[in-house]
C-alpha positions in Angstrom: -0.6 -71.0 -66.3 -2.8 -70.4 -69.1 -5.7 -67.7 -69.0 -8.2 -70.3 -68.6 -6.6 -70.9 -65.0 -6.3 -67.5 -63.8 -10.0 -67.1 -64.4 -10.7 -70.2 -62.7 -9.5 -68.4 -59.4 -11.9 -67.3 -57.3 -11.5 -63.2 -55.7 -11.2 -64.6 -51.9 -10.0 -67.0 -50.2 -12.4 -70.5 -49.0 -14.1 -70.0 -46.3 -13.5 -66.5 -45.5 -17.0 -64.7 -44.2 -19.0 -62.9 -46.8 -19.8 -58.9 -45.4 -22.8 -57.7 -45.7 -24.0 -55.6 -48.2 -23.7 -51.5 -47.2 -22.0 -52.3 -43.9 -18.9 -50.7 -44.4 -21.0 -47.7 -45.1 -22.9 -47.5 -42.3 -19.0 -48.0 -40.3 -18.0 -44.8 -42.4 -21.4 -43.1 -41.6 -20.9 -43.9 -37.9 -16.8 -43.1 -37.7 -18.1 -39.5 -39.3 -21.1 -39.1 -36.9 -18.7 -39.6 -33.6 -15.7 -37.4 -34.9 -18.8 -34.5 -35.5 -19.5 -35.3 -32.0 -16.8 -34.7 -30.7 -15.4 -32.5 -32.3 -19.3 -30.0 -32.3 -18.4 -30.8 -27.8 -15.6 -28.5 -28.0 -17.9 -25.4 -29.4 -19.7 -25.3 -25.9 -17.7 -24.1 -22.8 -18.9 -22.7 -18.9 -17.3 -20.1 -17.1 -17.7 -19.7 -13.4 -18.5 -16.8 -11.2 -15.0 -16.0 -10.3 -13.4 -16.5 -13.6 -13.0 -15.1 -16.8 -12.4 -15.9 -20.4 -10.7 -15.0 -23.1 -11.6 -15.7 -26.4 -8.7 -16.2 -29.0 -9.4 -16.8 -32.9 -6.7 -18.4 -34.8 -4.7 -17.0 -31.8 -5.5 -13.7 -31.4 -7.3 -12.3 -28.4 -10.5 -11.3 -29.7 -12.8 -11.0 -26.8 -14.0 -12.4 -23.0 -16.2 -13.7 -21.7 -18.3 -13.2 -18.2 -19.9 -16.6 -16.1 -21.9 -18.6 -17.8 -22.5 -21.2 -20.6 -21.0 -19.9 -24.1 -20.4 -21.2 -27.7 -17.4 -21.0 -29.6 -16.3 -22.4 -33.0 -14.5 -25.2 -33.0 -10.4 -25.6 -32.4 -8.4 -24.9 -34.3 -10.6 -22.0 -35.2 -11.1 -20.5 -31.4 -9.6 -21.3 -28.4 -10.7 -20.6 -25.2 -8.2 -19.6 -21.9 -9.9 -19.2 -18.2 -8.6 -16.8 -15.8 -9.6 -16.4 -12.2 -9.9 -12.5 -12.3 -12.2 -12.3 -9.5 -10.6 -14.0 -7.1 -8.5 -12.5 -4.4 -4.9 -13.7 -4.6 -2.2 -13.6 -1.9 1.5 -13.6 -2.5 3.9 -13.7 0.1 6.9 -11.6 0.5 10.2 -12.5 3.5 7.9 -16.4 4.4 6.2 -19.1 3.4 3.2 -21.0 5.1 3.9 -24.9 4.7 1.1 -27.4 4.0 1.3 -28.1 7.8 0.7 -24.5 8.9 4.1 -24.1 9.9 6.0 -20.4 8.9 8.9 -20.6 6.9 11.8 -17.6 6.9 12.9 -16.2 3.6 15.9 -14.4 4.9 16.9 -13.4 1.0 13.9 -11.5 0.4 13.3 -10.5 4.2 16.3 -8.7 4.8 17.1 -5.1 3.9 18.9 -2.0 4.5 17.2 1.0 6.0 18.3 4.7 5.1 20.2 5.0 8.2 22.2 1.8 7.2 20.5 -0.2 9.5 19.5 -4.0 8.8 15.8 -4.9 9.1 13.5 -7.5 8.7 10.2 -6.8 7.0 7.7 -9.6 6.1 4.4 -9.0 4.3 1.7 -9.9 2.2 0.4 -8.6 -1.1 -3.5 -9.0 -2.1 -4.2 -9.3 -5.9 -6.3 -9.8 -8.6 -6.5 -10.0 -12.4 -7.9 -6.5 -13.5 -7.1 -6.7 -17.3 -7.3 -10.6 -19.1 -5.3 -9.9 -22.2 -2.6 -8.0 -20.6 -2.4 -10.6 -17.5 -1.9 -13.2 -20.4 0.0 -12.1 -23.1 1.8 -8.5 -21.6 4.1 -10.4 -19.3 5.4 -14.3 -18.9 5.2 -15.6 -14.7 2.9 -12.4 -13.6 3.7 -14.1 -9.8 7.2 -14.5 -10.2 7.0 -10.7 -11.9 4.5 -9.4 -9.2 6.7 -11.5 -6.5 10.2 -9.8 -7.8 8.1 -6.1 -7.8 7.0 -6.3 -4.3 10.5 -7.0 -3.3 12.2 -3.8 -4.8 9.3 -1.7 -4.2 9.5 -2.8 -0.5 13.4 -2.1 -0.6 13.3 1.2 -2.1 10.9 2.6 0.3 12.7 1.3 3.6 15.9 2.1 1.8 14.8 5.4 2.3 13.4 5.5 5.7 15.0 5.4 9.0 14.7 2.3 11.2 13.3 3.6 14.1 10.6 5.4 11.8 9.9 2.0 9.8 9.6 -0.1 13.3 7.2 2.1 15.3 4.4 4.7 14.1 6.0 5.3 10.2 4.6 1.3 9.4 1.4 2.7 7.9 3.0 5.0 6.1 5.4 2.9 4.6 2.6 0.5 3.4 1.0 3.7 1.5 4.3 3.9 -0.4 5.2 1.1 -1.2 1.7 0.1 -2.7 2.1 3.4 -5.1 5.1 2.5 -6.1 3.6 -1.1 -6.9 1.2 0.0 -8.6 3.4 2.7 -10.6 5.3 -0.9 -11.5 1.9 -2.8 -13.0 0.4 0.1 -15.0 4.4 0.8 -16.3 4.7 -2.9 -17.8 1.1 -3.2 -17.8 0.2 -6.6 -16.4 -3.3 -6.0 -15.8 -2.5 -6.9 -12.1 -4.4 -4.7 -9.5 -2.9 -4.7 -5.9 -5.8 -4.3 -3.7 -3.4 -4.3 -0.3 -0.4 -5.2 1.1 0.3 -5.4 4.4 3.4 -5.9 6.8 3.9 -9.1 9.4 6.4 -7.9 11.0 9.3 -4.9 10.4 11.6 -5.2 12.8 15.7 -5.6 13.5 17.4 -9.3 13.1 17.2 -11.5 16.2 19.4 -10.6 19.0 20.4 -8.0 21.7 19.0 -5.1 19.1 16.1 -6.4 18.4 15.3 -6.7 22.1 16.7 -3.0 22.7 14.4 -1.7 20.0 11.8 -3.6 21.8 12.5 -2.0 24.3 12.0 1.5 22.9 9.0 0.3 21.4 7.9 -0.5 24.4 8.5 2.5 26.3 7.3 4.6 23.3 3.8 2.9 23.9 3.6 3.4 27.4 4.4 7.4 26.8 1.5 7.5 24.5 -0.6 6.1 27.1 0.4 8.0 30.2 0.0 11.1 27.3 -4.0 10.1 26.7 -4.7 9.2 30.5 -3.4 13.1 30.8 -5.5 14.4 28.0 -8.1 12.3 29.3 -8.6 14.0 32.8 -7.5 17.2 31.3 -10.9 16.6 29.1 -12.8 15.6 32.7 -11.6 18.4 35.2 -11.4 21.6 32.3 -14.9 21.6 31.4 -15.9 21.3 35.3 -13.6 23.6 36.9 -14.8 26.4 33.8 -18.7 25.0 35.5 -16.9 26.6 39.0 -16.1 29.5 38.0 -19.2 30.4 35.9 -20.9 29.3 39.0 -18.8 31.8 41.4 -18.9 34.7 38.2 -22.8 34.4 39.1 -22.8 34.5 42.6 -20.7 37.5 43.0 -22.6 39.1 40.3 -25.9 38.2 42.2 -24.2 39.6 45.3 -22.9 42.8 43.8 -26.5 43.9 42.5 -28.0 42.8 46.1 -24.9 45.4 47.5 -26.1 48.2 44.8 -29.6 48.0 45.3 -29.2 47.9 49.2 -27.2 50.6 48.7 -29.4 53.1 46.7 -32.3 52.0 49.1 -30.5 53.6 51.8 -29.6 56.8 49.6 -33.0 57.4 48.9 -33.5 56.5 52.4 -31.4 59.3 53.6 -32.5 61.7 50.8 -35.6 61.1 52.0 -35.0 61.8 55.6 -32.6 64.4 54.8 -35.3 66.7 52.8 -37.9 65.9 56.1 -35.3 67.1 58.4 -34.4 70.2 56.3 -38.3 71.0 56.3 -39.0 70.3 60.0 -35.4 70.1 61.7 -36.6 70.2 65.9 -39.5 67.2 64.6 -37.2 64.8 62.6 -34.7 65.1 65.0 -36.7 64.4 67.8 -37.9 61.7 65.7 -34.8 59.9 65.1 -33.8 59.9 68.4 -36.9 57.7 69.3 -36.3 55.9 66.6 -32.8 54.9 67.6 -34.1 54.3 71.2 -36.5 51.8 69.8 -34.4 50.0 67.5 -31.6 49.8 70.9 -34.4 49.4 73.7 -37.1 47.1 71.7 -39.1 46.3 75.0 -38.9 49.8 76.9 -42.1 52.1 77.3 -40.9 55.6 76.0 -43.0 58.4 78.1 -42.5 62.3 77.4 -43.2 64.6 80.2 -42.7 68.0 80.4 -41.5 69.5 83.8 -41.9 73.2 83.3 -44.9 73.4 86.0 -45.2 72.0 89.2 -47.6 69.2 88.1 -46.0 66.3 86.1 -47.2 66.0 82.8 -46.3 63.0 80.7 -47.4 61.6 77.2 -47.2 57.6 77.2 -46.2 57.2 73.4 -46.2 54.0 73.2 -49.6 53.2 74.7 -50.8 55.9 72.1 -49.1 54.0 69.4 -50.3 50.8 69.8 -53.9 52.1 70.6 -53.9 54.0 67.4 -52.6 51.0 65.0 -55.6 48.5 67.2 -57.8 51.4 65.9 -56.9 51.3 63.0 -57.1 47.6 62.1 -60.1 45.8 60.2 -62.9 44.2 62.1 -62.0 40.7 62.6 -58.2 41.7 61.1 -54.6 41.5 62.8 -52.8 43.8 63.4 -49.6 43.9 60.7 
């Protein structure tokens, strides 16, 4: 083929559609625009109330990040990792709850030994939450399966050391005290930047079967001590105070008697004394007198005369006409007489 001919080729074939001038520009233009787009979307990320972030640049932690909208550069420059730290989380240590609601038994991580090499039963349930991000993320791989595994041996090494009757009846609360220090001794050890807010035991109590039912039993007639114990402190609390009321009450009587007796008393000393000192003055008069005075007080309606029978003529002196005219005399006008 000479030259002539290869010029005489045209640069596409017949036919073929002619593009339009600038239009693979604009495709470039618009390919660039849509990866800036998406690739600018992944600057801007939300956080939600119970969550937090943490910030990692080039993949190092380098911050977090509270609720709210935030902006980060772009991957691969920052990435971003949400963890629900403020939500309360539940693990569950000797059962399982189905989807169903049905319970299932973990006998390998119920079971246990108790220091009096008894077997027992304990099932409970740890409350948790993310305390520290970057140690919940990067101190420890699985924190459940690690928190899950530390329940378990804490919870064995404090009924491992506790007798069984202790750990089934009033010692439960204590137990819970210790084995939450010793999983928390665990977390800050290996630092997950897990904090255990509770954990509380189901059930603690012997395997099924004739002990279990014995201990029951116990249990049973331990509880009905304590109450026959507070129905006794109860009335002891009701009849003390009132019965101390009594003999307050009598303490004042018999003191209210005993300073009626003395004053009585004293009355008649000076009473005496007082007749006494008459009698030593004018013996024959107060004599006399006291003899009428008993007569009185023995004879209350009987006319006492005095006559004197030295003569022939009978003399008398009606006293107690005198008496009576003498106290009329001597009453106020329009008075009684006392």
């Amino acid at each position: 083929m000479s030259e002539s001919d290869i010029r005489a080729v045209p640069d596409r074939p017949p036919g073929a559609p002619q593009l339009p001038k600038g239009l693979l520009k604009k495709i470039v233009i618009g390919a660039a625009a849509v990866v800036v787009i998406l690739y600018g979307s992944t600057m801007f990320y939300t956080v939600q109330e119970q969550e937090r972030a943490a910030v990692l640049t080039f993949g190092k932690l380098t911050g977090e990040q509270t609720a709210g909208l935030h902006v980060k550069f772009p991957y691969p420059i920052q990435q971003i990792v949400k963890v629900p730290a403020l939500m309360t989380q539940r693990i569950h240590i000797g059962y399982r709850e189905e989807e169903n609601g049905k319970i299932r038994s973990v006998p390998e991580e119920a079971l246990m030994i108790t220091g009096d090499e008894n077997i027992v039963s304990a099932d409970a349930v740890v409350e948790w939450r993310v305390d520290n991000v970057g140690q919940y993320l990067y101190n420890i791989d699985k924190p459940e399966v690690f928190l899950q595994n530390a329940a378990i041996a804490a919870i064995r090494s404090v009924i491992g050391a506790t007798k069984l009757d202790t750990a089934i009846t009033d010692g439960k609360t204590e137990v819970q005290l210790k084995v939450k220090e010793k999983l928390d001794e665990l977390n800050r050890k290996y630092e997950t930047g897990i904090f255990i807010q509770d954990i509380k035991f189901q059930d603690i109590e012997p395997p099924e079967g004739e002990v279990q039912q014995a201990f029951k039993d116990v249990t049973n007639a331990r509880e009905e001590k304590n109450t026959k114990i507070n129905n006794a402190r109860k009335y002891e609390n009701d009849r003390i105070p009132k019965a101390r009321g009594e003999a307050q009450a009598l303490i004042e009587n018999a003191e209210a008697v005993k300073k009626s007796r003395i004053l009585g008393a004293e009355g008649d000393v000076a009473k005496f004394n007082a007749i006494y000192a008459e009698y030593r003055n004018n013996p024959s008069v107060t004599q006399s007198r006291l003899v009428l005075e008993t007569i009185e007080k023995v004879f209350p309606k009987a006319k006492i005369f005095i006559s004197d029978s030295s003569g022939d003529t009978v003399k008398y002196l009606p006293l107690t006409d005198l008496m009576r005219s003498s106290q009329a005399a001597g009453a106020p006008k329009g008075g009684t007489t006392p």
